[in-house]
N, C-alpha and C positions, 0 to 999 in steps of 0.2 A: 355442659361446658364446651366452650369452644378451644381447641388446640392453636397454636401460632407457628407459624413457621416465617421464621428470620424479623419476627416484629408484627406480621399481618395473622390477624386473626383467620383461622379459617370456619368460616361457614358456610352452608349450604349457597348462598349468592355467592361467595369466592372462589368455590369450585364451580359454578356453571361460569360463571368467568373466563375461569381457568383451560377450562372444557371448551366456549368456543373462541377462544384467544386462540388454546391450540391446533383447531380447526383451520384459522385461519392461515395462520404459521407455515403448517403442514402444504395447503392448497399454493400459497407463496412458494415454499423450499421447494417442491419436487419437479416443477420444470428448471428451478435455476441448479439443482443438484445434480440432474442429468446434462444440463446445457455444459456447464461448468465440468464434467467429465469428458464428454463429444470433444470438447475442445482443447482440454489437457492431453489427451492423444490415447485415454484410456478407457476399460470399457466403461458403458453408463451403469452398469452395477454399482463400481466403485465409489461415483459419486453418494450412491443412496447409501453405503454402508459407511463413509464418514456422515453424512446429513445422520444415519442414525444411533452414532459413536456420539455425535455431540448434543441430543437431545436422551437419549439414555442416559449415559454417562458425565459427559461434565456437566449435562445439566443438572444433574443432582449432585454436585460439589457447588462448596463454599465461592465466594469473591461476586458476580455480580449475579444479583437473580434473576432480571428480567430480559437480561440479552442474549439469543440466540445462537449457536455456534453449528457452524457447516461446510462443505467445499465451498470456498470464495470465486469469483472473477479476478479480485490481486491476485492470486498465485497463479492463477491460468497459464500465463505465458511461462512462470520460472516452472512449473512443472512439465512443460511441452519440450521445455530446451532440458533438462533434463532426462525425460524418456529419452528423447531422442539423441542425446551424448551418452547416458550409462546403460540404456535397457529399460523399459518398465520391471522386470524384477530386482533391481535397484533400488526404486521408490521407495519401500517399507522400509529401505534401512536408513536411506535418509530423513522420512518423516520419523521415524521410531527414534532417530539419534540427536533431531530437533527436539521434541519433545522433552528428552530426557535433557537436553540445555534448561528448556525450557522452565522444567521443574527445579532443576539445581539453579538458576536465578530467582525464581519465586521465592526458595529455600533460604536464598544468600538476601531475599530482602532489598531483589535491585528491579523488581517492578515499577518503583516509583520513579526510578533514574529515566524510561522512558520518557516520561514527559519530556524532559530537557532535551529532547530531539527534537529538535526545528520541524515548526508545523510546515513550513514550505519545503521542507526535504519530504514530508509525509505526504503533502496535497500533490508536489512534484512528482512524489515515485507515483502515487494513483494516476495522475496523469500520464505519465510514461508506462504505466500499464494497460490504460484505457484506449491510448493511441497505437500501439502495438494488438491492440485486443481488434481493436475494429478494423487495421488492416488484415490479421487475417482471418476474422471472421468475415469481409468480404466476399473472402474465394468462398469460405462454406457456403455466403447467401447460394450461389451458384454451382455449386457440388462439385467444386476444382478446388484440387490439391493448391495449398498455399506455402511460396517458397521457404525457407527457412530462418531468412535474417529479416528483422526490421526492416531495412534498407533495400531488401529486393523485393519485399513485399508492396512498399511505396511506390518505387519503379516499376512494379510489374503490373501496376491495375490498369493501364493501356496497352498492352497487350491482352488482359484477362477481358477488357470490354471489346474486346475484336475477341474473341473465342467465345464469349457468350453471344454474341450478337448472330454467329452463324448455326447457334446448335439451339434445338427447340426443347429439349431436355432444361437442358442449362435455361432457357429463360423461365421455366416452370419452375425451375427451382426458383429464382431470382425474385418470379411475380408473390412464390409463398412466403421469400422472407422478407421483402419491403409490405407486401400485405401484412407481416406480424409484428414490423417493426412499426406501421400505420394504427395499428389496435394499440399499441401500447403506449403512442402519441395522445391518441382518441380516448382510450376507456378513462384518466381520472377527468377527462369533462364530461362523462355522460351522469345525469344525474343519479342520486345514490341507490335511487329504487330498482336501477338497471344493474346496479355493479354487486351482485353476487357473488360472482368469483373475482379474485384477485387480477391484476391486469395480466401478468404472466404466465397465467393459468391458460384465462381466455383467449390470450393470443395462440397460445400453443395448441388449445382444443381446435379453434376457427380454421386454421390450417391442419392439423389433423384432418378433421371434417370434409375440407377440400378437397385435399389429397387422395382420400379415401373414395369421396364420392364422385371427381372428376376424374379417379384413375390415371393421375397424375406423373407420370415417369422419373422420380426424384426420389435419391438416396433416403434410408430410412436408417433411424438406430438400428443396431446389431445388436442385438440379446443372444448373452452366454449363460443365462443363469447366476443366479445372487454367489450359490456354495462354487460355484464354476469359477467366476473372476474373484474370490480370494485368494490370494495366493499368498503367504507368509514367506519372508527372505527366510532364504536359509544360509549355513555359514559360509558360502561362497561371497555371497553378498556384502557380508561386513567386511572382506577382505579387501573389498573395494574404501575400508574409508583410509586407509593410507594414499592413497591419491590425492596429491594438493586440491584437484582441479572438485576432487564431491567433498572434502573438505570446505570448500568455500562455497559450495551448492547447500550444503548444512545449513551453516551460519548465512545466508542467502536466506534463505528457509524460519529461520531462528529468528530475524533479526524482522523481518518483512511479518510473520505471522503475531510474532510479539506485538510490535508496534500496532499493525492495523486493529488488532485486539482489543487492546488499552486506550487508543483513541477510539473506539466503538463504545467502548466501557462509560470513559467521559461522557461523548454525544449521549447515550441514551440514558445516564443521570440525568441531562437537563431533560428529557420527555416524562418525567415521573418523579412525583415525590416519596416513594418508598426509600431503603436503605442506600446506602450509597455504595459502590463497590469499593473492597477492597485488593490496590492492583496484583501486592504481591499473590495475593488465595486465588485471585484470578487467573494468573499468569501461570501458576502451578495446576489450576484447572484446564487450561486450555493444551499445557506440557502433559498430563495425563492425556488426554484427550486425543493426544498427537501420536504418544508415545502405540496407544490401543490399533490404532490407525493405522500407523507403521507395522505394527506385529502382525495385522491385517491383509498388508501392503496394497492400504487404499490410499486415497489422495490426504495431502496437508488441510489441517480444517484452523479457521478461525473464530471471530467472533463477526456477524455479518450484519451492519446497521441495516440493512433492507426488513431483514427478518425479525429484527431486533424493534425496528420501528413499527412494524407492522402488528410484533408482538403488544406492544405499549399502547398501541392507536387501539388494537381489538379489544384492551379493559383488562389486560392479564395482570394480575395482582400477588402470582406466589411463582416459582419455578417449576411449580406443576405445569403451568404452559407450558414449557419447552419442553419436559421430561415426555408430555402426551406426544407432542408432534413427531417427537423420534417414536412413538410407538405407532402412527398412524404411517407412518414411512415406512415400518417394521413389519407391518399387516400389507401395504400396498409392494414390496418387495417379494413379500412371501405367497400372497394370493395374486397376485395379479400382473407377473412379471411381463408375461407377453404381450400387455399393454405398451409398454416401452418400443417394443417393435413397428409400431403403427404410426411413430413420432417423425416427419420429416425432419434432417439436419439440417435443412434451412429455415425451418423455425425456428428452433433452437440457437442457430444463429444472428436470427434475428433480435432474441433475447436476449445475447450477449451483447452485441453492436450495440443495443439502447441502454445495456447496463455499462458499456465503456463510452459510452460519450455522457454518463451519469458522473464517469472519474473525472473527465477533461472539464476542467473549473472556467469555461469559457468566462458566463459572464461577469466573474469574481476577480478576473485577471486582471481588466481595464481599471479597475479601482484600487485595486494593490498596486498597480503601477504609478498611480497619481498618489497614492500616502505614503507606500512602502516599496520603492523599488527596489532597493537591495532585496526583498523576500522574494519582488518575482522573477529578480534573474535568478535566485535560486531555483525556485520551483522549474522556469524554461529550459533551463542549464540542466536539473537532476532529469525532466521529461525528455529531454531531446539526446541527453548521454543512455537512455535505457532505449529509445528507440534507437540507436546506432550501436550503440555494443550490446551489453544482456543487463540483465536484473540488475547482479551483484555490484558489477562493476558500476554500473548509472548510480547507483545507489550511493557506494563510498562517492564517486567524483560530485555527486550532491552532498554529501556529508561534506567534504572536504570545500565544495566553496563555501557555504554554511559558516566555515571555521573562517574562511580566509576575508568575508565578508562580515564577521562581530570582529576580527582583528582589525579589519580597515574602522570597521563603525568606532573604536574603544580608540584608537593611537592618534587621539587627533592632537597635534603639535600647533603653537602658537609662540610667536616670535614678539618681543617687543625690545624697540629700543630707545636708551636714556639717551639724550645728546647733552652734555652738563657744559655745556662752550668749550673752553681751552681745555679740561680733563679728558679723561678716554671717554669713549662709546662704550657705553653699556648696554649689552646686548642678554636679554632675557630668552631663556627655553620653558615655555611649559607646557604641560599635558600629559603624553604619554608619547617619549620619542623610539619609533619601532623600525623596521627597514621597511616598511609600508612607504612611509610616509618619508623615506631619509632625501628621495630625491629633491621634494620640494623644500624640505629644509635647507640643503643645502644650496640650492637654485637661491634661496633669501639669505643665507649666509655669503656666497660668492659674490651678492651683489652691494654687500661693503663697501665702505672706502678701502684702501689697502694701503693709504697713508696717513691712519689712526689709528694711536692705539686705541686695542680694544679689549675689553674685560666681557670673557663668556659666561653667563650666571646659569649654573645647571641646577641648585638648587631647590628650584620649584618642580624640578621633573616628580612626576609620581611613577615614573616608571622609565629607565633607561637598558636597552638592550644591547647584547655584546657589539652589534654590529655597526648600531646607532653611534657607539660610545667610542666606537674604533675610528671611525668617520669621521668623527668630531676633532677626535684627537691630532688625526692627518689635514686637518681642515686647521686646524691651529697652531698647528706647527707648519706651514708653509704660506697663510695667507699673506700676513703683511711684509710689504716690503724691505730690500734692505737697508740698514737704518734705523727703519723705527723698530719702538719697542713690540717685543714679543708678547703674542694674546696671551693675555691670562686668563684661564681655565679656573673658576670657582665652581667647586662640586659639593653636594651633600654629606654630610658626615657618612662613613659606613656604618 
């Protein structure tokens, strides 16, 4: 008899499945779990020991089974500006304190309420992450330090292209990471008989290789050891969460790892017809996950559609997938550290740059803009506020036009009027009158006669707000002139 896990039967074909699903996975994760560390500003250890927190560990909890979880590229940049404002021994206590949100929302059963966050604040923030990502993985193409802000990053690549242009170093670097960023263009056209290893893999081996063999003059990872770069906060640490400013790095943390989770969750239900996930088990999966992470004090991990798709494409059929690849990361950590060592940071950067302009929805944009403009000033508006100020902040100022763009979409006001000959003017309100919309209403009220009476019919409104109503009020008690009859205001019953 065959056993089932979560609905699928397991048999001998569902574990070789399983087995090179996780092969696959594996060969994917381990250049993006190092790259995605290089560039959080921490060691590349860390990256492996979340990539192998989220295929041990939550990958054997409940909520989705075939989606992947590991260090992401979205969090790259909010973990950079954090190292670099609280300390990297800080980090554990914010992912560990995320986490534990994390789970007390799963708990409370408001994983579902994600959804109702505007895809365009979601496809926005990835885009304001993407764009931020690529400018300063620029400077890594080149093995120059990369300023600190968005904004001086942008401005500074002329200047950075006169600095490379005089040092032979630096174009060495430069040639290995547009070489890695050219393979990972190249590799999914070359026919399947070629593509062995994963694009990511290959690009990172090819450059290796170079490096190696042309004796190459360019920065290489730093290897401290797996047990070396653990470091667990200790209680100094948590003292740090009374500070407003890691307070909103948390929920920064919370809010950015939840979300891109649950919409991974979504996308990779549509690549598979197994079970479907459930968000809140997820969302408490991946808060576990986070929580082990932080006690660790390794990076924030999420759910990573690259991994996740890649898992689905390779035939994986149970969560054994995942469960294996965090063990094949476990064995390449533990046996084979010094490998990391031989990795140019321009490769790696290179692999970042083509995973952030993977965020930037270029060719999706021109078309949202011809059906749905209000979604792409969101999305332009949340991208362009995370590249000018940080994560957290982009983020709400995208929440918040979000809000102020269904408020404009819902208050639409519509005026009509009755002329009955010698009676009053009757003047009709309906829709929804809000202070959005109060100017133009009153722009077609002012434009009255002001020597008829006139009767104001509010009764159709389905919605009248304090300010709308205040407006109204001062607008009918001054219009008509002196003499005629005073406007009469008919309102709805309360």
């Amino acid at each position: 008899m065959s056993r089932r896990i979560r609905g699928v039967p397991v048999r001998p074909a569902t574990l070789r499945a399983d087995l090179t699903a996780s092969l696959v996975v594996f060969l994917v994760a381990l250049p993006l779990c190092v790259g995605v560390a290089v560039a959080s500003g921490v060691p590349a250890e860390l990256g492996l020991v979340t990539g192998i927190v989220g295929g041990l560990f939550t990958g054997l909890l409940p909520g989705s089974s075939l989606q992947v979880s590991g260090p992401a590229a979205g969090l790259t940049v909010l973990v950079l500006e954090a190292v670099r404002e609280f300390g990297l021994p800080a980090l554990g206590v914010l992912v560990l304190t995320a986490g534990v949100l994390q789970i007390l929302m799963g708990a409370l059963r408001l994983g579902r309420w994600f959804r109702a966050i505007s895809v365009a604040v979601v496809q926005g923030m990835l885009a304001g992450i993407g764009l931020v990502l690529i400018a300063g993985q620029v400077y890594a193409l080149a093995d120059v330090k990369a300023p600190a802000s968005g904004p001086a990053k942008i401005t500074g690549v002329t200047g950075l292209a006169r600095d490379v242009s005089g040092s032979g170093a630096a174009l060495a670097a430069l040639a290995l990471g547009a070489g890695t960023i050219a393979v990972l263009v190249v590799w999914p056209r070359i026919p399947g008989a070629a593509r062995v290893l994963p694009g990511p893999l290959a690009a990172v081996a090819l450059a290796t290789a170079a490096a190696v063999l042309l004796r190459l003059p360019v920065a290489r990872v730093e290897v401290r050891g797996l047990l070396d770069a653990v470091q667990p906060p200790g209680a100094g640490q948590f003292a740090q969460l009374a500070s407003v400013s890691v307070i909103g790095t948390v929920l920064a943390f919370t809010l950015i790892a939840s979300a891109e989770s649950l919409f991974s969750a979504a996308a990779v239900d549509r690549l598979h017809d197994g079970p479907r996930t459930d968000y809140d088990k997820e969302l408490i999966a991946q808060g576990t996950g986070n929580a082990l992470c932080g006690a660790l004090g390794a990076l924030p991990m999420t759910a990573v559609i690259v991994r996740s798709a890649a898992n689905v494409q390779a035939g994986a059929r149970t969560k054994a997938s995942r469960v294996l690849h965090g063990v094949w990361l476990l064995l390449f950590a533990a046996l084979l550290p010094a490998a990391l060592g031989v990795i140019p940071v321009a490769a790696l950067a290179g692999v970042l740059v083509h995973a952030g302009c993977k965020l930037v929805p270029f060719r999706a944009l021109v078309p949202l803009w011809r059906e749905h403009r209000g979604e792409a000033v969101v999305l332009v508006v949340t991208a362009v506020a995370i590249v000018v100020t940080n994560m957290f902040e982009g983020v709400l100022i995208g929440l918040l036009t979000a809000v102020v763009k269904a408020a404009w979409e819902t208050s639409h006001t519509h005026v009509e009027i009755d002329d009955r000959g010698g009676g009053p003017l009757i003047v009709r309100v309906l829709g929804n009158a809000t202070f959005l919309r109060l100017p133009k209403l009153l722009d077609q009220l002012e434009a009255l006669p002001r020597n008829r009476a006139l009767e104001l019919d509010l009764r159709r409104l389905r919605h009248l707000d304090h300010a709308c109503g205040m407006a109204l009020a001062g607008w009918a008690e001054r219009h008509n002139e002196e003499g005629v009859t005073p406007v009469r205001v008919q309102r709805a019953p309360a």
